[in-house]
C-alpha positions in Angstrom: 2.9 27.7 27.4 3.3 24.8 29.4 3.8 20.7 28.6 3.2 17.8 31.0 6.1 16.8 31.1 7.6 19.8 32.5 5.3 19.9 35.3 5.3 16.1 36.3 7.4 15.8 39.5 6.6 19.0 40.8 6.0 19.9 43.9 2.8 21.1 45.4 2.7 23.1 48.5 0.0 23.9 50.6 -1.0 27.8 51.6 1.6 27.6 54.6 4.2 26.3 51.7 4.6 22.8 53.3 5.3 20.0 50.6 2.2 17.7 50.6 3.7 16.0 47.4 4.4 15.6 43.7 2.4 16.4 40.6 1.9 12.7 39.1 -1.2 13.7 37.1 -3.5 16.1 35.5 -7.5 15.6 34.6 -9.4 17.1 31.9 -13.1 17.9 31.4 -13.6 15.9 28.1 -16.9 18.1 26.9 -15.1 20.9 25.7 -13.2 21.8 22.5 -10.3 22.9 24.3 -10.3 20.7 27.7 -9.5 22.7 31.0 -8.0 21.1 34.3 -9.9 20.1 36.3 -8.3 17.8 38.9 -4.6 17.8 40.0 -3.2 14.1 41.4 -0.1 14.5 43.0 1.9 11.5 45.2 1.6 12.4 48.9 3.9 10.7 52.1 5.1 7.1 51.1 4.1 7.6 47.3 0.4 7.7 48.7 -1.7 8.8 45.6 -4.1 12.0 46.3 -6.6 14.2 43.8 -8.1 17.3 44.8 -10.3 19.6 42.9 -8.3 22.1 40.6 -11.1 25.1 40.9 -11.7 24.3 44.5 -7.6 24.1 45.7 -5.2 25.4 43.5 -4.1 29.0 43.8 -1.8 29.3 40.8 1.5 27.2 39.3 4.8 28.9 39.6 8.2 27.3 37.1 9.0 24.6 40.3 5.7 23.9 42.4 2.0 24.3 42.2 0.2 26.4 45.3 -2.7 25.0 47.2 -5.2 28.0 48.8 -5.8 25.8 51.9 -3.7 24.2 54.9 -3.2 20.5 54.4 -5.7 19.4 56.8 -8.4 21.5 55.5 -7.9 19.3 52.1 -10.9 17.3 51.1 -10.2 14.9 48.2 -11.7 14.1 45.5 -12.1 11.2 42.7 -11.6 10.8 38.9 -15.3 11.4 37.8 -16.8 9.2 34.0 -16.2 12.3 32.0 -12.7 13.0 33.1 -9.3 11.6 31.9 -6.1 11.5 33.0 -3.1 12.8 31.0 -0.2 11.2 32.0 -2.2 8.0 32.4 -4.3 7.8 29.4 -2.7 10.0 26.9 1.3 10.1 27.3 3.5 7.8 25.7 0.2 6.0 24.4 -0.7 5.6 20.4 -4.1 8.2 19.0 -5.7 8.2 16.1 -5.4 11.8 14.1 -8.7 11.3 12.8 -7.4 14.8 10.3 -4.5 13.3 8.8 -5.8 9.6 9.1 -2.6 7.9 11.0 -2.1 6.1 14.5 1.0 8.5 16.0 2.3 8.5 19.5 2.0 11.3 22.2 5.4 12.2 23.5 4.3 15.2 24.9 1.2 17.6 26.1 0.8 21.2 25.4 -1.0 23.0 27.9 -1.9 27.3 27.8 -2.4 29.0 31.3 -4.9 31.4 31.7 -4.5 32.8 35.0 -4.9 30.3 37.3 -6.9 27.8 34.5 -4.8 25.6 32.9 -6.1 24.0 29.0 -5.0 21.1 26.7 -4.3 22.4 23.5 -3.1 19.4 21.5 -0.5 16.4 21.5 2.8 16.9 21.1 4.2 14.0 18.3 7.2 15.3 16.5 10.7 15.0 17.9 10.4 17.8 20.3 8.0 15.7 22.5 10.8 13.2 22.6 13.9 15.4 23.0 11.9 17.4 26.0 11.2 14.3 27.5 14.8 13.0 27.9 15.6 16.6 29.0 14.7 20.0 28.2 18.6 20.8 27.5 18.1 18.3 24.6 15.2 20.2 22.8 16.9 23.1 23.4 20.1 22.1 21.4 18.1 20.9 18.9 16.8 24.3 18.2 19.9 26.2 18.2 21.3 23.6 16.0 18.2 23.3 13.9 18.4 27.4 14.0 21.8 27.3 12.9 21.1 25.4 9.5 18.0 27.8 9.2 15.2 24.6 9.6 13.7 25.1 12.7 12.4 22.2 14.7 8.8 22.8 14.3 6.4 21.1 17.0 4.2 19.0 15.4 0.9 19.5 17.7 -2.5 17.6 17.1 -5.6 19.2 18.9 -8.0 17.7 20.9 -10.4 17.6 18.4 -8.6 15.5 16.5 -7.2 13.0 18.5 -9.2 9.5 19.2 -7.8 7.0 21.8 -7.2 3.3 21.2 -6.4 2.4 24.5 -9.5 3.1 25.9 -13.3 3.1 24.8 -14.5 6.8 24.6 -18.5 5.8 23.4 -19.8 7.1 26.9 -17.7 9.3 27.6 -19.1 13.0 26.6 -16.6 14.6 24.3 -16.3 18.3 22.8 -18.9 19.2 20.0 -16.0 19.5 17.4 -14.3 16.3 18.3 -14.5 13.9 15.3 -14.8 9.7 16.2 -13.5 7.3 14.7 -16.4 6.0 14.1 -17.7 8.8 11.4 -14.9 8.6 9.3 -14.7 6.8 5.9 -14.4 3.4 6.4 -11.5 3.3 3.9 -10.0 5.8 6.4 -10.7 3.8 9.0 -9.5 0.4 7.5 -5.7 2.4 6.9 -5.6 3.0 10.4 -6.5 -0.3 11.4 -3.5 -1.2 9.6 -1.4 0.8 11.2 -2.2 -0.6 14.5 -0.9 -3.7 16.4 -3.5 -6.9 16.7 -4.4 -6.0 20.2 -5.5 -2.5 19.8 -6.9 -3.3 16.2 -9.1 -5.6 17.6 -9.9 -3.3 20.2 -10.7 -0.3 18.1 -13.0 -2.5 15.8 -15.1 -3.6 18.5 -16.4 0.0 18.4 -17.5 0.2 15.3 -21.3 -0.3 14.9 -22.4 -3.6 13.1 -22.4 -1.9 9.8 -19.4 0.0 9.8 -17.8 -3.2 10.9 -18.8 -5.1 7.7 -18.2 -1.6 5.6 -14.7 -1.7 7.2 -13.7 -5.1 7.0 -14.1 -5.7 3.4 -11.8 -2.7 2.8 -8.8 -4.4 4.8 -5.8 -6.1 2.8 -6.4 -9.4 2.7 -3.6 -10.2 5.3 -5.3 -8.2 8.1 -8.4 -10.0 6.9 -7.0 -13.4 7.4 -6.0 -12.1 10.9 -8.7 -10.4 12.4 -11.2 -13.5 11.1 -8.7 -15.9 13.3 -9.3 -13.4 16.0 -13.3 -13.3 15.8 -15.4 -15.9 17.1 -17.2 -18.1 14.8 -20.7 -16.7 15.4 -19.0 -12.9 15.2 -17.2 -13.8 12.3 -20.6 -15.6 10.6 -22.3 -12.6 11.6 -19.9 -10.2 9.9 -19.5 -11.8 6.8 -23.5 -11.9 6.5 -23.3 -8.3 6.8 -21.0 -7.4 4.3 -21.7 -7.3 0.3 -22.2 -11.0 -1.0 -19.3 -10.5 -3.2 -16.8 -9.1 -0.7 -17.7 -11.7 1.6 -17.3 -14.7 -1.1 -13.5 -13.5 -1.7 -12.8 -14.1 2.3 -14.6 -16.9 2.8 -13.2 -18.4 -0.4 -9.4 -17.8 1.0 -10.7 -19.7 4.0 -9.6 -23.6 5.0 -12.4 -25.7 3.7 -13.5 -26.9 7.3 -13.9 -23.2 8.8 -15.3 -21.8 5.4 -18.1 -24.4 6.1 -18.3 -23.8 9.6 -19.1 -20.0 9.1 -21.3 -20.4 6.3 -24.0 -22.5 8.4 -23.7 -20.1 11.0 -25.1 -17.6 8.5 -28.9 -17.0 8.1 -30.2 -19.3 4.6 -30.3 -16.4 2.4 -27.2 -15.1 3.2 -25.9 -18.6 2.8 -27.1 -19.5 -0.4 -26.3 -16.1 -2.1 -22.5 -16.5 -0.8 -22.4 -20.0 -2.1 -23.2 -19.2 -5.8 -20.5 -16.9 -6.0 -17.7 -19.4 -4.3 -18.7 -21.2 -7.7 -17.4 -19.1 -9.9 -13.3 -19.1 -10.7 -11.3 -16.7 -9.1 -10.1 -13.9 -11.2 -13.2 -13.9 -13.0 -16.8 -12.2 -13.7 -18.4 -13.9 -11.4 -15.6 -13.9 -9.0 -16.2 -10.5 -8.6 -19.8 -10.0 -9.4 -22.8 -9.7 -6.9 -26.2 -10.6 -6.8 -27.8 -7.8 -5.2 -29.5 -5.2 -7.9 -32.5 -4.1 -9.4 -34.7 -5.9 -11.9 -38.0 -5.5 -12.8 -40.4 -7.2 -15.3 -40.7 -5.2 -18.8 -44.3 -4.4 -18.3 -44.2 -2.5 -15.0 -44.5 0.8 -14.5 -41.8 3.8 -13.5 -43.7 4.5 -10.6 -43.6 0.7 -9.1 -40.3 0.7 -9.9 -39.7 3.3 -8.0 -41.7 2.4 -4.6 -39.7 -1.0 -5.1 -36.2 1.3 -5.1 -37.6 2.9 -1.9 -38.2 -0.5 0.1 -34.9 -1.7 -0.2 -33.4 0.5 2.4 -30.4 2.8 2.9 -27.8 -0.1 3.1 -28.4 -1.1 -0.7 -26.1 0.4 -2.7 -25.9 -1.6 -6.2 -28.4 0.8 -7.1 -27.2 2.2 -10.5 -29.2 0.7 -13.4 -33.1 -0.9 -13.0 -33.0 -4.0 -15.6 -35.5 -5.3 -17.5 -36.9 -9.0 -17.3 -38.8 -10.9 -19.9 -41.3 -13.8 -18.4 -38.2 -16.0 -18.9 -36.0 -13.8 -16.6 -33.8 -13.3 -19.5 -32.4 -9.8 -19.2 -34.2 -7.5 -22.4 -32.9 -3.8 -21.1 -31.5 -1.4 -18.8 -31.8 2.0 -17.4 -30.4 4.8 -15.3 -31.8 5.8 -12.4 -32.0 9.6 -14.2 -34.7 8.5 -16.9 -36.3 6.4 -14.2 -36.7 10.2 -12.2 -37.3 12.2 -15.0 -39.9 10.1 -16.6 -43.6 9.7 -15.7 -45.2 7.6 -13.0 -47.5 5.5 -15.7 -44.5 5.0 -18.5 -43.5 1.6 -19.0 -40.0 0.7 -18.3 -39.2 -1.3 -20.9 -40.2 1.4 -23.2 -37.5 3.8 -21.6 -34.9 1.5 -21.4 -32.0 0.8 -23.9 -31.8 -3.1 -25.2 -28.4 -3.0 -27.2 -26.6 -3.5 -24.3 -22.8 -4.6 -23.1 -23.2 -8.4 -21.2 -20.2 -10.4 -19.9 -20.3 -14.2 -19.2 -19.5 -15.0 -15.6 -16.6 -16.6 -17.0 -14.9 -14.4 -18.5 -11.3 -12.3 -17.6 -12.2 -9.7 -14.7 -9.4 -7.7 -16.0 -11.2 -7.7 -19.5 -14.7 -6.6 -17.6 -12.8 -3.7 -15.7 -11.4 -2.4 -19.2 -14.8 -2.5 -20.7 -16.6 -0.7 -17.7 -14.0 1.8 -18.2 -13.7 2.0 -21.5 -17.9 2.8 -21.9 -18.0 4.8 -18.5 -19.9 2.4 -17.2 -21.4 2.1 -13.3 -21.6 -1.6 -13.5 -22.0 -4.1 -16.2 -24.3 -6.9 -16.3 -23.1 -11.0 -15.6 -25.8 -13.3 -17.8 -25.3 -16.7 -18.7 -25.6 -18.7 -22.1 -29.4 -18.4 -22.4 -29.2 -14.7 -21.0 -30.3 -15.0 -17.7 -29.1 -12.2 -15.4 -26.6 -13.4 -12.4 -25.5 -10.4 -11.4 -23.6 -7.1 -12.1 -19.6 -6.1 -11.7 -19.8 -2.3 -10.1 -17.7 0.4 -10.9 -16.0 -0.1 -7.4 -15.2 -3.1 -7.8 -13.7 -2.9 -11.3 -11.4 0.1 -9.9 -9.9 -2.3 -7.1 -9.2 -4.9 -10.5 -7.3 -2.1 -11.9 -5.4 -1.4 -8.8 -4.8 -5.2 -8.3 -3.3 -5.6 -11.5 -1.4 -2.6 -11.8 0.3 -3.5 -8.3 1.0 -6.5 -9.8 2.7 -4.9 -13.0 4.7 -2.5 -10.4 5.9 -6.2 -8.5 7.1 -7.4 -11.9 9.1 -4.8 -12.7 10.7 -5.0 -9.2 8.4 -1.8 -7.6 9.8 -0.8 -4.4 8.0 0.4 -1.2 11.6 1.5 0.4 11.2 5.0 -0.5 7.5 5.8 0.7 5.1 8.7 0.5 6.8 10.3 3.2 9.7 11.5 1.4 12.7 9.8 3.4 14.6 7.8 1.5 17.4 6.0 3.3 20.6 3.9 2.4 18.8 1.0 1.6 17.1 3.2 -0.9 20.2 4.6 -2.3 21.5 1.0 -2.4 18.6 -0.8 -4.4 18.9 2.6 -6.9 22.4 1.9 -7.6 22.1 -1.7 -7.8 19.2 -1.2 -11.0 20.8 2.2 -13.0 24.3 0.7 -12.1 24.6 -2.6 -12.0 26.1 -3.5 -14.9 28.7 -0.7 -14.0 29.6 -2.5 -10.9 30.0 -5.9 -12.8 32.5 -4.4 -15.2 34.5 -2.9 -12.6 34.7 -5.9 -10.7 35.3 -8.4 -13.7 38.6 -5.8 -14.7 39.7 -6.0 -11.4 39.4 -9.3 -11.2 41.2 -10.2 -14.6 44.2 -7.8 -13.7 44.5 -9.4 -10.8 44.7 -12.9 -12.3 47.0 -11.8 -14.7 45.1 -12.7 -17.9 44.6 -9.1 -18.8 46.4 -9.7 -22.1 44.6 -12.8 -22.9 41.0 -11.1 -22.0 41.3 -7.3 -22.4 39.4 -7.6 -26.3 36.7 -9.1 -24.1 36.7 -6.0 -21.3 36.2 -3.3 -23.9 33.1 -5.4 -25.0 31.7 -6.2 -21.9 29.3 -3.3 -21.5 27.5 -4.5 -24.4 26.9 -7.8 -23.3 25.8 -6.4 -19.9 23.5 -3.7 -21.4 21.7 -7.0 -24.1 21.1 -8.4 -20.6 19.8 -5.9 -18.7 17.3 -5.0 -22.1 16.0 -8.4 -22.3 14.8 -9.1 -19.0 13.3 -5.6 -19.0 11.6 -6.9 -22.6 10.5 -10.3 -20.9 9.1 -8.1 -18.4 7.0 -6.2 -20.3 5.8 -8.8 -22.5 4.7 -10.3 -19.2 3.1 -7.5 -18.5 0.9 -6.8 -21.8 -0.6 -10.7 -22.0 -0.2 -12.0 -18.7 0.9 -14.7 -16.5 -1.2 -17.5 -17.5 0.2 -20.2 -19.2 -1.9 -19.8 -22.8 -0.4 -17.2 -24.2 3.0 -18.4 -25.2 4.6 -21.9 -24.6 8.0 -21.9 -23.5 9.8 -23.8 -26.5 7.7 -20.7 -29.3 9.1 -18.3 -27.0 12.9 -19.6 -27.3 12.6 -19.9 -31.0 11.0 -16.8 -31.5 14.0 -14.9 -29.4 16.5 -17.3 -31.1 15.2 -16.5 -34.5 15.4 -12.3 -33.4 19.0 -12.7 -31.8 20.1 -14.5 -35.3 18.9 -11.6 -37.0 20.5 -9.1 -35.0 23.7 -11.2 -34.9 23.5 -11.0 -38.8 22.7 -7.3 -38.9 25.6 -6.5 -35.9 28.1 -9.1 -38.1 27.9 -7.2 -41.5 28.4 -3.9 -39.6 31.7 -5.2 -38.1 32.3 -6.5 -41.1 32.4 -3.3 -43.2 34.1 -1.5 -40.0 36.7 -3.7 -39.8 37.7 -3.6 -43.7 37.8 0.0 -43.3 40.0 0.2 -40.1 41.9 -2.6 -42.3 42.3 -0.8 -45.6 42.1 3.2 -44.5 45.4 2.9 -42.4 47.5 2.0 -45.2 51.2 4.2 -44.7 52.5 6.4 -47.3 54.3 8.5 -45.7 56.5 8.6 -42.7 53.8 10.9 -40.7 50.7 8.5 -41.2 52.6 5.8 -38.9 51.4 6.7 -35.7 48.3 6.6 -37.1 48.5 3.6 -39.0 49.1 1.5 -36.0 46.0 2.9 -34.4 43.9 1.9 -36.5 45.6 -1.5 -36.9 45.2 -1.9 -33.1 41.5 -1.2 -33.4 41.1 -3.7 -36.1 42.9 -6.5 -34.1 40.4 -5.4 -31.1 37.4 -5.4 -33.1 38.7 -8.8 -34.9 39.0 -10.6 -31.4 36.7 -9.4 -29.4 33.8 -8.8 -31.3 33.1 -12.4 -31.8 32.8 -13.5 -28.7 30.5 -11.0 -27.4 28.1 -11.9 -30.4 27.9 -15.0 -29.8 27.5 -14.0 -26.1 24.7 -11.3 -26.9 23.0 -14.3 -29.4 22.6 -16.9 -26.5 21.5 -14.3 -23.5 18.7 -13.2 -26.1 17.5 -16.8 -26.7 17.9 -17.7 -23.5 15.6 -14.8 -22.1 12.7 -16.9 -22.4 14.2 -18.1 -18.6 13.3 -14.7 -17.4 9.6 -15.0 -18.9 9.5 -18.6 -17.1 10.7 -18.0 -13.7 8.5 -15.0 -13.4 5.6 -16.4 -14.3 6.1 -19.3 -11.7 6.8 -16.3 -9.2 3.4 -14.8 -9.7 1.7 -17.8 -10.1 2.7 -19.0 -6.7 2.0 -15.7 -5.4 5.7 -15.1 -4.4 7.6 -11.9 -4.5 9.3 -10.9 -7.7 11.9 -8.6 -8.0 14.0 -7.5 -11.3 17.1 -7.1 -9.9 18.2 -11.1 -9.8 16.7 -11.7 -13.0 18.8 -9.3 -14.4 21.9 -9.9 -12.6 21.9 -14.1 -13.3 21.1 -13.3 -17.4 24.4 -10.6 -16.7 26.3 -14.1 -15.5 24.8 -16.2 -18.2 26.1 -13.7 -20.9 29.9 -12.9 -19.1 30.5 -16.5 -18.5 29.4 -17.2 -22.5 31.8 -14.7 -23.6 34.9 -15.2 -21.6 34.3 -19.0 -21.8 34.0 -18.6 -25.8 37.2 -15.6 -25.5 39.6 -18.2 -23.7 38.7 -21.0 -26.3 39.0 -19.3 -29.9 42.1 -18.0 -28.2 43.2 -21.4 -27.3 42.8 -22.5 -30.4 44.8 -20.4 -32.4 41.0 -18.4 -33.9 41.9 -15.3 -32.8 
């Protein structure tokens, strides 16, 4: 086997083994599954660039030079023809697409098989022995013995031909092996995660080769940051014409993230219909029904017939895809029924609709929670679920697809409240930041402790502030428990500002932290009376034991107190947590656990040395 990069800089020698040159390049015939050789370019006198025909000129490659079967001047050459490509040039060091595993990766390398004197590509080289080999072969080689050694070999990590799709350069006319699989017929999920993987330039540059559906198809499955970026990128007519082409609904949420002037802008570029169907959706809240609703399904008066319904199902073309239920109309539009598209196939040609369909069904209002409509839809198993207003008129219908990307909406947002990372990611490495951020959430309090005895010995005070040391930990751990329960009560009703106000909040965690203070103060209590009264001496040998006991009275007696009243206030005072996150989300800004956590850890140490050093002071303890 053979890789580019050991044959680049080669020489290449003519039949009467003069040096004509050096290998600079290799072409391949693009219309084969495993692309042969076809041209060699080599630099001649005074870095003068040459190609001659492989089959026509080369006699065979030895490990330091390639042999011409012809005297220079007999040499006729040739050029790079449409279907060809150069390696080096267009593939080496340049970013693919593995349209198999769905990610942009670089080439660092080629691998090449020999087959007499034919030379084929096999795949891209895009694991570290592609790099290694291209800094020097004595590198990959050390990596395998050392790799050997530890008994993990350094495995190449090849991608064939058929399999790889350039960005660079636009491949639609050029002819490419049977097998090979475009870009442009993958998923165009797939295809919006590798657009996201790709810098501006070449993900603008890919995108322009998607066909106009595709495009829209795509588009509407980018994150909303790429969105925002590729729309500033577009024209205004391209941008007009491929919001018009995407689902009303999709292309409501972009336009309604737009600045007011440009939203307008694009939507009188748009054709009337398309126009006037976008703009009754921007009408609706965000967050909501009919945020999320669209227009486009299937209704049909209650007297016609299964077999018109069907012939209308037929003209609507491929590209309509809200195509779960046919609902019923009354003369008033007011929606009367629904039914599958399986008793619509099954049934005859002359049966009435209305007479098949089912009339208790589930409605929303355009206005209510979309979080509440994606529960119900999956809750009843539901392919979509209709939108009607107060005198049951049908707006529209929330699909299935679009009440999965609720769920996945909101439960990203439960995994950013709880302080979710994306440091550790599918790919298994985890690194020191990683390890850090795990340390500073299982450990933290921990690490306060240690610090705050360090500290205090230090300052000297250990004496005045050791009963407050041992009891510490507690306060740390209340701390740590209450943000995690402000969390999740933010997570079971919401962000939104009419579930709780702020003041029932403190008085309902003032009025639980009293009664655990009472609960936690008669346990002391009846602790300390027995450490008290059980170490009573009546003989000489109890002594030792007597002052133990004694000691852990005096500890419980002095530091106890302060630390309730520490664990009482952090409680009440939780309600900050509940506050400051929803104010976080609410402004759409990142929120992470870890500082709620470690300022309610502050709060609760500075309450209970502060009240320590004062009942000390004053002659209370």
């Amino acid at each position: 086997m053979l890789y580019l990069s050991q044959m680049l800089g080669k020489k290449v020698l003519d039949s009467n083994g003069e040096e004509i040159g050096r290998i600079s390049d290799l072409a391949i015939q693009t219309g084969e599954v495993f692309p042969r050789i076809t041209s060699l370019a080599f630099l001649g006198p005074s870095k003068t660039p040459f190609m001659v025909s492989w089959r026509k000129y080369v006699e065979g490659y030895e490990d330091d030079k390639i042999l011409l079967n012809r005297p220079s001047h007999d040499i006729r050459f040739s050029y790079l023809q449409p279907d060809e490509l150069l390696l080096a040039r267009d593939l080496l060091n340049k970013q693919i697409v593995d349209t198999q595993g769905l990610k942009v990766v670089r080439v660092n390398d080629l691998k090449i098989s020999v087959s007499g004197k034919q030379l084929r590509l096999l795949g891209a080289e895009v694991g570290l022995r592609g790099i290694l080999r291209g800094l020097h072969p004595v590198l990959e080689k050390a990596a395998l013995a050392l790799s050997g050694a530890f008994r993990h070999p350094l495995e190449e990590n090849l991608i064939a031909w058929s399999y790889m799709e350039l960005v660079d350069r636009d491949l639609s006319n050029v002819k490419l092996a049977v097998s090979h699989k475009r870009l442009s017929e993958l998923h165009p999920a797939d295809v919006a995660d590798i657009l996201e993987q790709l810098d501006p330039q070449q993900r603008n540059l890919v995108f322009e080769h998607l066909d106009k559906q595709q495009a829209a198809e795509t588009f509407s499955e980018l994150e909303e940051e790429f969105q925002s970026d590729m729309i500033d990128d577009l024209s205004e007519h391209e941008a007009a014409d491929l919001l018009a082409t995407m689902d009303p609904d999709d292309a409501a949420d972009i336009i309604g993230d737009l600045p007011y002037e440009k939203a307008e802008k694009l939507l009188w570029l748009m054709g009337v219909q398309d126009q006037r169907r976008i703009r009754k959706l921007l009408g609706y809240k965000e967050k909501t029904a009919g945020g999320i609703m669209t227009p486009d399904f299937v209704a049909m008066r209650e007297d016609a017939t299964v077999g018109a319904t069907i012939e209308r199902i037929r003209s609507l073309g491929a590209d309509f895809e809200s195509v779960h239920y046919v609902y019923t109309l009354d003369h008033a539009d007011k929606l009367t029924g629904s039914l599958s598209l399986r008793s619509l196939v099954l049934a005859n040609n002359d049966a009435t609709i209305y007479d098949l369909a089912t009339h208790d069904l589930l409605t929303v209002s355009p206005e209510d929670d979309q979080e509440a409509v994606a529960d119900a839809i999956s809750k009843y198993d539901l392919l979509a679920m209709p939108v009607v207003d107060e005198s049951g008129t049908l707006l529209g219908i929330v699909t299935v697809d679009d009440a999965l990307d609720v769920l996945e909406e909101e439960h990203s947002e439960d995994l950013q409240i709880v302080g979710a990372s994306t440091l550790g990611r599918d790919d298994g490495r985890q690194g020191l930041g990683s390890l850090l951020l795990w340390m500073l959430r299982r450990q933290l309090w921990f690490i306060l402790w240690a610090l705050l005895a360090f500290l205090v010995t230090m300052s000297g005070n250990l004496e005045l502030l050791a009963p407050a040391l041992v009891f510490v930990p507690f306060v740390l751990l209340i701390a740590t428990d209450v943000v995690a329960f402000a969390v999740n009560d933010l997570i079971e009703y919401g962000n939104s500002d009419d579930t709780t106000g702020a003041l029932r909040l403190f008085g309902r965690n003032l009025l639980g932290s009293l009664l655990i203070a009472g609960v936690a103060g008669l346990l002391a209590f009846m602790v300390f009376n027995a450490l008290a009264s059980g170490g009573e001496a009546h003989t000489a040998e109890a002594t030792a034991a007597n002052s133990l006991w004694a000691a852990a009275a005096e500890l419980l007696r002095t530091g106890f107190i302060p630390a309730l009243v520490a664990c009482v206030l952090v409680i009440a005072a939780s309600v900050l947590t509940t506050v400051i996150a929803r104010r976080n989300l609410d402004r759409d800004r990142p929120l992470s656990i870890i500082p709620l956590t470690l300022f309610m850890m502050l709060f609760g140490l500075a309450v209970q040395l502060l009240t320590q050093v004062v009942l000390a002071k004053g002659g209370v303890l």
